[in-house]
N, C-alpha and C positions, 0 to 999 in steps of 0.2 A: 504494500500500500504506500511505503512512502518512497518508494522508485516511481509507483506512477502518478503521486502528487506533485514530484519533484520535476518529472515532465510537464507535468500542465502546468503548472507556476514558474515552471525557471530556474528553481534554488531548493535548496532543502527548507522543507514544514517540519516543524512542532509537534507532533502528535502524541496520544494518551488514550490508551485502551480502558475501557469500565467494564465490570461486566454489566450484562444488561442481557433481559428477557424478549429473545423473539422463537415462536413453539414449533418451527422447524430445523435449530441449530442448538445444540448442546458440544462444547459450552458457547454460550453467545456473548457478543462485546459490541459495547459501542466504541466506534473511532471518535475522538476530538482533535481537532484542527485548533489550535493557536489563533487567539484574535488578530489578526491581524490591523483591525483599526485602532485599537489599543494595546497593541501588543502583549497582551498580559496582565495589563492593569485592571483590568475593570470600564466597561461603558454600556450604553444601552441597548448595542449590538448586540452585545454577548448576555445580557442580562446581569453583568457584574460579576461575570465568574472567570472570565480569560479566557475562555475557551467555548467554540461552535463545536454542538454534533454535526457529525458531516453522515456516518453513515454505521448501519446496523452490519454484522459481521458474525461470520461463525462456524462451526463444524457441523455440515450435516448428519442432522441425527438417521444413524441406521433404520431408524421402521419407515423416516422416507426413503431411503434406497430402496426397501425391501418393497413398497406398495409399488414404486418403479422398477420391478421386476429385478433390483439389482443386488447382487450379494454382499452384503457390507463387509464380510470377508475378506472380500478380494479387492473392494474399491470403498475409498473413502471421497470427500469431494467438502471445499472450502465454497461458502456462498457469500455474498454482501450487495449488501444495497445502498446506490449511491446515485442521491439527490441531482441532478444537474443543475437544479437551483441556486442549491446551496454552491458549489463548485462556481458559479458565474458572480452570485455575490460575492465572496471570496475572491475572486480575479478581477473585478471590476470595482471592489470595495463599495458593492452596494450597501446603504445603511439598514434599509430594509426590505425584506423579504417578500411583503407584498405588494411591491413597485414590479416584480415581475408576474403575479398573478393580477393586476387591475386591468391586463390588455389594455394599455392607455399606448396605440402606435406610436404617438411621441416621443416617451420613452424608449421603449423599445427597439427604434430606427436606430437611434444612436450605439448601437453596438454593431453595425452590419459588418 
């Protein structure tokens, strides 16, 4: 994950694993990314913590292999799920998150 953050931004990220609950991945984590617009400190981007989720992560649990026909046995398999949202605010240092859900084309032109 942080080879291919470090492609899409340029430089090396910050990151920090949680665990965290999602019911197809044992064990499961969340990724944090580094604020980037306050770098650590605290602002209203981040909610005052220093750090954005960026994305849910984890081992797939064997009984979905097995419902997908596949042996857990013999094959294991890493899942994640990653926002592209979040990823463009991050690289554009948007402040908020729902300037890209308002479909206001104004905004949105300016990144073409």
């Amino acid at each position: 994950m942080k080879v291919l953050l470090s492609r899409i931004f340029g430089r090396d990220e910050e990151v920090r694993l949680r665990p965290g609950y999602f019911p197809f991945v044992e064990p499961g984590f969340e990724l944090d990314i580094r604020c980037a617009r306050c770098e650590g400190r605290g602002c209203a981007v981040c909610k005052q913590l220093g750090w954005l989720e960026l994305l849910g992560c984890g081992m797939v649990h064997p009984n979905v292999l097995r419902y997908g026909g596949i042996d857990p046995e013999d094959y294991s398999g890493f899942a994640f799920g990653l926002g592209l949202d979040r990823l463009v605010m991050r690289r554009y240092s948007i402040e908020d998150i729902r300037h890209l859900h308002a479909a206001d084309l104004r905004f949105l032109r300016q990144f073409r």
